[in-house]
N, C-alpha and C positions, 0 to 999 in steps of 0.2 A: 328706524327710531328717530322721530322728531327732535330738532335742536331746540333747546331749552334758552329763551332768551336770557341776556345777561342784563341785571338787575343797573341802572345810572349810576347806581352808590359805588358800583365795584372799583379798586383800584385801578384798574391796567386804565393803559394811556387807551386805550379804543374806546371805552365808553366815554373816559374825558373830552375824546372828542369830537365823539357822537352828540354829545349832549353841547357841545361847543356849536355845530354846525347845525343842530335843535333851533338854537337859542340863533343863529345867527338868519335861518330861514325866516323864522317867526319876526322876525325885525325887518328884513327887504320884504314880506307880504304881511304886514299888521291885519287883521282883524279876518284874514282867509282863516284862520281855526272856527272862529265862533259865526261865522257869515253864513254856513252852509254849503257855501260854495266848495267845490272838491278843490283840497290844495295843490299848488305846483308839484311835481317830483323834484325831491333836493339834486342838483348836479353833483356830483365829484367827475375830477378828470386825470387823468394820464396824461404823459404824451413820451412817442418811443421814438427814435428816428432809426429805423432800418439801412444804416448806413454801412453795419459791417455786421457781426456777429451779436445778438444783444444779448448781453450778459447778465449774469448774478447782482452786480449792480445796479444796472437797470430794472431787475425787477423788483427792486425796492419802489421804482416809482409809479408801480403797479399794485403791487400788496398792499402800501400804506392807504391807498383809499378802498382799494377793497374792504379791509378789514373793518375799514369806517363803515363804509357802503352797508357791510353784511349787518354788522351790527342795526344801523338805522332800520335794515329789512325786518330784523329777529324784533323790533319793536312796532313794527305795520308802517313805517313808512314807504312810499312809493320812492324809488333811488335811480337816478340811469348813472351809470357808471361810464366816464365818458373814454375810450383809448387815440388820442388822436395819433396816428399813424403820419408823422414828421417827411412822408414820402415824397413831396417835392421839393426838402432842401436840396440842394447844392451839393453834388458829389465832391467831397471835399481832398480827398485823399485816397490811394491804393494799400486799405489797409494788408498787413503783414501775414502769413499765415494761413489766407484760406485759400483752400484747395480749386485749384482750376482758375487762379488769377494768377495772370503772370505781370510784369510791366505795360504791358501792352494795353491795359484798363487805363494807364494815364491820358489818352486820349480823351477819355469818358470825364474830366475836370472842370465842373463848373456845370454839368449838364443835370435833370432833376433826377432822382434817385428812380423812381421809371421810366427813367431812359435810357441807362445805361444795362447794359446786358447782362445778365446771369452771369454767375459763376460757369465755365465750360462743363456741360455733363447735367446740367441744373434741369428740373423738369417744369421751373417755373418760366413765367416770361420775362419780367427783368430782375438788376439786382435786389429792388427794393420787396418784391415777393419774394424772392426766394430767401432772405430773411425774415418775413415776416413769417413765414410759413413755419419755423421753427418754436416761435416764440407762439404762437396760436396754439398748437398742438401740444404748449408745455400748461397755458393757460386754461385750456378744457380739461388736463389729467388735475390740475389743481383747485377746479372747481370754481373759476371765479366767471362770473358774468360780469357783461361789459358791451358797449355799442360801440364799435369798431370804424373809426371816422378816416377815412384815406384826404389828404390834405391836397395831393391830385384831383385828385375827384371834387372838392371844394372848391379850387381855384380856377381849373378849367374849364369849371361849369358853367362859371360867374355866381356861384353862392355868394362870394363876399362882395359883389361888386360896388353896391351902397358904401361898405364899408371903407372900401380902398380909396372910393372915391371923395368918401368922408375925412380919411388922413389925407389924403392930398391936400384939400381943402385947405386942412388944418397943418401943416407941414411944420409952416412958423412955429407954431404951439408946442408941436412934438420937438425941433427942432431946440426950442428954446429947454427944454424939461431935459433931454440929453445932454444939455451944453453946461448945464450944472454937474456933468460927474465927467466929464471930459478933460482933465485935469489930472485923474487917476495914469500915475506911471508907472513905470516895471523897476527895479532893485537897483541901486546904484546912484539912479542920476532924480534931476527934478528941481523944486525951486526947495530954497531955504527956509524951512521948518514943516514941510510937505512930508508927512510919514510914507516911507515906502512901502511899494507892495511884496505883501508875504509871497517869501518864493515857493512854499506849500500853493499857497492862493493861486499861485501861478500856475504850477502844474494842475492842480483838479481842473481848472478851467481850461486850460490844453488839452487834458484829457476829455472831454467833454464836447472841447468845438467851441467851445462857448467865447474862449481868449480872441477866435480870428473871425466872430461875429460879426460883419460889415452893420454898422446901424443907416450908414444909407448917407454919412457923409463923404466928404472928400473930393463932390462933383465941383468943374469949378461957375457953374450956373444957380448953384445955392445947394439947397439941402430938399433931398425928395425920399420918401421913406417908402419908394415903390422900385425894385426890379424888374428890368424884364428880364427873361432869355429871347436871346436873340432867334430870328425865325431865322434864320442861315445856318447857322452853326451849332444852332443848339443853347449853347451857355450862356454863364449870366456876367459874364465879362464885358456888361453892359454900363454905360453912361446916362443918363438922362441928362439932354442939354437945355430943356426947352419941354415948359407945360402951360398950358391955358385951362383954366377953372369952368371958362363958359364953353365951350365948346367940348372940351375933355383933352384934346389934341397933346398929343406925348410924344415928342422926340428922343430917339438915342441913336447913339453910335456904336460899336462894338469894336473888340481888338482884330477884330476878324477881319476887318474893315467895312462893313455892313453898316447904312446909316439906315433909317426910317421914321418914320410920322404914323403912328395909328391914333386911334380912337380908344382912350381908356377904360369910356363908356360901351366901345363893345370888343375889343380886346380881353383875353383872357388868358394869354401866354407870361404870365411873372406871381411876385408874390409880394407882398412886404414885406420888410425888413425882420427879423428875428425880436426885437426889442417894439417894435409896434404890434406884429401880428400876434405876439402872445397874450397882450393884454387887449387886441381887439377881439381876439377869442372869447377870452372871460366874460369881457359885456354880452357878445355875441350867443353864448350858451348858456350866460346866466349860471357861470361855477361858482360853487360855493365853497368848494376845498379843493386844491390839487398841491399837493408836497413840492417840494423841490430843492436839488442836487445842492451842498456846498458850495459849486460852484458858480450857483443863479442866485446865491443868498448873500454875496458879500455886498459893500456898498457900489454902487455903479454897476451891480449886473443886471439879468433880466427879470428878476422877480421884482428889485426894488425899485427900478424906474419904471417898469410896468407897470407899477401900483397907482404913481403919480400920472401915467399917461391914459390906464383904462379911467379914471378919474376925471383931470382935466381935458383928455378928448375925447373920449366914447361913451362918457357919462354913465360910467360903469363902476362897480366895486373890486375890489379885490379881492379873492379868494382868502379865507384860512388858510396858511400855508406852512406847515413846517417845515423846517428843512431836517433833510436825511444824512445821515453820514455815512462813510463809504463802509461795503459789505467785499471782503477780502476772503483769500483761499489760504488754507493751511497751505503753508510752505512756499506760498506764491508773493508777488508784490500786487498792488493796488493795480485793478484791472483798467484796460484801456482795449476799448473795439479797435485802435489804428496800429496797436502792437501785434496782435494776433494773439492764438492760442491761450485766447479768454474762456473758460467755460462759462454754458449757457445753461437756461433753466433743466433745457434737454437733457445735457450732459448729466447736471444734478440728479434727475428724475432717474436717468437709468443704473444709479448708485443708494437712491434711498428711494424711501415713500414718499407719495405725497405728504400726508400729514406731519410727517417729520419737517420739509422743508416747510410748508406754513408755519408751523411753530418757532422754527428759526429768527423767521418775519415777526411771528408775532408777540413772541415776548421781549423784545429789545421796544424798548423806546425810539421811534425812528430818529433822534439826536445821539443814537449810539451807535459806533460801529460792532461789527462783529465779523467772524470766520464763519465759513463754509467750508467743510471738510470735506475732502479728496484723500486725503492719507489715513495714514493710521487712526486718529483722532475721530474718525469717524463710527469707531467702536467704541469710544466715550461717552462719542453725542446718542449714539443709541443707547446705551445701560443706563444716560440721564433720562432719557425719553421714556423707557420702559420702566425706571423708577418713581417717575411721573405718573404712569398710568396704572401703577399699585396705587398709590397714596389716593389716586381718584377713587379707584375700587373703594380703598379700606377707606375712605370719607376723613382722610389725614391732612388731607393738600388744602394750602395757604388759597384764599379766593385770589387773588392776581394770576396766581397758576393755576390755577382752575379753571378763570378765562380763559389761557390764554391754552390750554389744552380743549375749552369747546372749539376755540376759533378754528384749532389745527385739524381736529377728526372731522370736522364737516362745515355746511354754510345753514344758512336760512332755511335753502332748498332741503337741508338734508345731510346727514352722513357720507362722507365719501368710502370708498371701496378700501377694507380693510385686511391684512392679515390675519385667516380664522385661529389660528395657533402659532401667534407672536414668538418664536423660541428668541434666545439672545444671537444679535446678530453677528457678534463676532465667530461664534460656535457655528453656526451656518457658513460666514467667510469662510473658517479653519478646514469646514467639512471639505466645500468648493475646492480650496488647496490644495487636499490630497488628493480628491476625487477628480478633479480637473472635469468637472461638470460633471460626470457617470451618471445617468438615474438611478440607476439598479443598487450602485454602491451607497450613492446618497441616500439614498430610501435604508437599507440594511441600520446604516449607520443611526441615522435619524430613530428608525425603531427601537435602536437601543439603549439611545437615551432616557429614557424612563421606562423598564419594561414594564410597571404597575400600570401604566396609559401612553402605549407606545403609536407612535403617527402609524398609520394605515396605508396614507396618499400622498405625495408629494403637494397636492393642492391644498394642502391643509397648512401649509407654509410657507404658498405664496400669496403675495408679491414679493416677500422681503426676501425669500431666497433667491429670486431672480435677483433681485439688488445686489446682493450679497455675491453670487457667484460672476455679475457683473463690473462690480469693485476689484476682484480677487484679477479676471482675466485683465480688464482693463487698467488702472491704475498700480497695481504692486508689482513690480518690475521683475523681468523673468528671471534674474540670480536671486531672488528672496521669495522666492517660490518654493514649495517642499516637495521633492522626492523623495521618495522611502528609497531606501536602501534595499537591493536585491538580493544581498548574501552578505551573512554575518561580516563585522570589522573583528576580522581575527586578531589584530597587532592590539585593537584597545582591549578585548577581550582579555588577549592571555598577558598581557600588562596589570591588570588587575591586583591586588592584593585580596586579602582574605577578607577582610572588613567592606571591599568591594564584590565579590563576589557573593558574600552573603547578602547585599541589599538588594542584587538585583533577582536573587533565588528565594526571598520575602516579597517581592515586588508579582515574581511571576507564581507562587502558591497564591496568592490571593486572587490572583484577577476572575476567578471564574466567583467565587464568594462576592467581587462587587465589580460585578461588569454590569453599570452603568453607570451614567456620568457622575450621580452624586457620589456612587461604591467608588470607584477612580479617582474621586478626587480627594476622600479620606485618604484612601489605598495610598498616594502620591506622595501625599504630603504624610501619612502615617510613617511609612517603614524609616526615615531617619528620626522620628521620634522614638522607634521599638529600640532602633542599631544605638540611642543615646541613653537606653534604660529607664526611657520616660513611657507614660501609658499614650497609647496613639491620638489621643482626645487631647492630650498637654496642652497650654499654652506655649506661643513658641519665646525663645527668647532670643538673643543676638546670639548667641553660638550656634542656638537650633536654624535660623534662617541664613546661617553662613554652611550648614551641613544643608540643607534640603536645595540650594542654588547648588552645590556642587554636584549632590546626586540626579539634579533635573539636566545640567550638562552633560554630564555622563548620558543618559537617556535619552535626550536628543544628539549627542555624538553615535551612540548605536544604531538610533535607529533613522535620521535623517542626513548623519554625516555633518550636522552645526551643530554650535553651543546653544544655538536658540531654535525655538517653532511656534508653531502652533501651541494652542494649551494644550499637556500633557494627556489630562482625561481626554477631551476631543481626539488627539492623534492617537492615543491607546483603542480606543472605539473605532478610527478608522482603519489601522493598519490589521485589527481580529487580532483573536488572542491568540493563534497557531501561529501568527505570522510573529507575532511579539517574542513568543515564545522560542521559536527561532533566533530573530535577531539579537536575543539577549543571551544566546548559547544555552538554553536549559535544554 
């Protein structure tokens, strides 16, 4: 089924700024719409650095041009999507957490992110694949197309070499445009009426990398906005002492004690500086959008003196840029690749759908944060999702949601791969629980959820019951897990009163009259409506919902051994009525 373009008028922030980055092409190539001539591809860009694990975070600075990107396509423009792969920063740190690094990767400090070696066990070649290789494989299940730029591969090539040797030139220039925010201090100290820096501001950009970004001062032969890594040692615990314009000639020294003299002009071992190379990029691609972090948008970081420098030295534009706000985990703090135990789009993926996490991205304003559920709340974000895609059915849903549910079920290209028979995903979890993945059992159960049109296959509910059963093993920890109970609780049994005794012998005459989920869930909630002389269809009211909590404790005390479980109807359906009928002494 063809994706149905969305209309400029529409509310959601994607077309606004589809039609922003319209409007901003049509202004750097004037008269290419009406000339004949075929017009440029609009750029949008990423950029990821594989430095540790790449997070749920970071893939905000992926989604948010996509979702432009896809849009500009669902309206016939030509888009290259650009992901530049950050793989020759500067190994900065031994992040915390992952598996097969121990201390011993400190050595690896200061050397480019392929150079340093795989995680031990990794079946890539260095670190910087063997992360990138995760976040690939999450961006193919999510649908997004994208030209994939290794930044190795650019520098050692001499792609940029024009260009380095363009900032050299210009050093002064760049020199002078950073020297205006150099001034900016950290909390505490500074001159007299100098507003300090927010200590939030301070952290995002820690977290980031961005805070201990070298801009390429502090030589004491002036200011050079070129690194090398040293050919000795590797790292970029280099100096520039010494550069000549005509000839190209570039000296450094290293801590290593390594001096040398190369040729800049055919030299290809270093990079520029982080606050130069980003907006030599821009000119260099010709971007027309790419977002950027909190932390690259306050005043003195790399989006804002970037703007001034791809300007004043590379006679370039600035990109549209918004900036994004952070995307957190229920239950967790604000993610950091150098803390460890970040989850990844990966880990996301094999807890929900695709379309689910798209929509996440896609209906926040990228100036809004949001959660990403791992816990419980993950059964929320699904009943919203699945009440979303009623209101699509019945032609109910508000156009902002409407977008922003085309965005999530597929792209330009097409629909992505759905669940044939969506059930609610918590009831699928519950099933998982008791069943502890069983097919056989799972199947049974699942049949019995609607016997009028009961599932046939187990593939008639996936992907999402893999999710679902993948959530259950993975994330809800092994004492909040449900065992049934193998032999009646004699002590709560014959403790009972009479008033108890008779709801649970109304409880179990009924079950064959409504064994299925909807008959169970009357059933449940019915029998302390009969035991209060009210007809079972009653509304409840504060007494009636102070009686039906007490008789659902009783009922998962019998038959799980806790006051709480799964839903009622679901664990009635998976434990069978023989077994129930037991457990509840009839």
């Amino acid at each position: 089924m063809p994706i149905v373009a969305q209309s400029s008028t529409e509310t959601d922030w994607v077309s606004r700024f589809a039609d922003d980055v319209i409007a901003e092409s049509e202004r750097r190539a004037p008269g290419a719409k009406h000339s004949g001539a075929a017009a440029p591809a609009i750029v949008v860009a990423s950029g990821l650095s594989p430095s540790g694990p790449i997070h749920l975070g970071n893939l905000r600075e992926v989604m948010t041009p996509h979702l432009v990107a896809d849009e500009l396509r669902r309206r016939g423009y030509e888009v290259r999507h650009l992901i530049s792969w950050d793989d020759y920063d500067r190994f900065r740190k031994v992040p915390a957490g992952v598996p097969g690094v121990d201390t011993s990767w400190a050595e690896h400090i200061g050397r480019p992110l392929t150079a340093v070696p795989a995680p031990a066990g990794s079946a890539y070649p260095n670190w910087a694949e063997h992360f990138k290789a995760a976040m690939t494989e999450a961006l193919a299940e999510l649908g997004v197309e994208y030209d994939g730029i290794s930044q190795t591969e650019q520098y050692t090539s001499g792609v940029y070499r024009e260009q380095i040797l363009h900032a050299m030139k210009h050093r002064a220039d760049i020199d002078s445009v950073l020297d205006r925010y150099r001034t900016k201090i950290k909390p505490g100290g500074g001159k007299k009426g100098q507003k300090p820096v927010d200590e939030a501001e301070l952290e995002a950009a820690e977290g980031s990398g961005a805070a201990d970004e070298d801009d390429g001062s502090g030589g004491g032969a002036g200011y050079f906005p070129y690194k090398p890594y040293c050919t000795v040692c590797g790292r970029d615990t280099t100096t520039v002492t010494a550069y000549d314009d005509v000839t190209t000639e570039l000296s450094y020294t290293c801590v290593c004690g390594h001096a040398e003299t190369v040729l800049l002009s055919e030299f290809n071992g270093g990079k520029l500086v982080w606050k130069v190379d980003w907006p030599m990029r821009w000119a260099y691609e010709g971007v027309i959008f790419e977002p950027s972090g909190v932390d690259h948008s306050s005043p003195g970081s790399s989006f804002v003196v970037g703007g001034q420098i791809v300007r004043e030295v590379f006679d370039g534009v600035q990109p549209i840029g918004p900036m994004y706000a952070f995307v957190g985990i229920s239950g967790m703090a604000k993610m950091s690749s150098s803390k460890g135990g970040v989850p990844t789009a990966v880990d996301a993926l094999r807890i929900m759908e695709a379309p689910l996490l798209r929509w996440l991205y896609a209906r926040r304003r990228p100036n809004q944060s949001f959660k990403i559920a791992f816990d419980q709340e993950i059964q929320r974000l699904y009943d919203e999702w699945d009440s979303l895609e009623k209101k699509v059915a019945e032609g109910t849903v508000l156009p902002a949601d409407a977008a922003a549910h085309s965005r999530a079920i597929g792209t330009a290209a097409g629909e992505l791969p759905r669940t044939p028979r969506p059930l609610s995903y918590r009831t699928l979890a519950s099933v998982a629980d008791i069943t502890a993945g069983a097919e056989d059992q799972t199947l049974r159960i699942l049949s019995e959820l609607d016997p009028e049109n009961p599932i046939s296959s187990l593939d008639e509910v996936r992907p999402r019951l893999d999710r679902a059963e993948s959530w259950i093993s993975t994330q809800v920890p092994a004492e909040q897990r449900t065992v049934v109970r193998g032999e009646p609780d004699t002590e709560t049994l014959g403790a009972l009163d009479d008033a108890g005794r008779e709801s649970l012998r109304r409880l179990v005459d009924g079950l064959d009259a409504h064994w299925s989920l909807d008959g169970l869930t009357t059933l449940v909630y019915g029998v302390p409506k009969v035991m209060a002389g009210l007809a079972p269809d009653a509304k409840p009211t504060p007494e009636l919902k102070v009686a039906q909590r007490s008789f659902f404790a009783l009922l998962y005390r019998l038959l799980v051994g806790r006051d709480t479980g799964p839903r009622l109807p679901t664990l009635l359906l998976a434990v069978g009525a023989e077994r129930v009928r037991k457990l509840l002494g009839a």
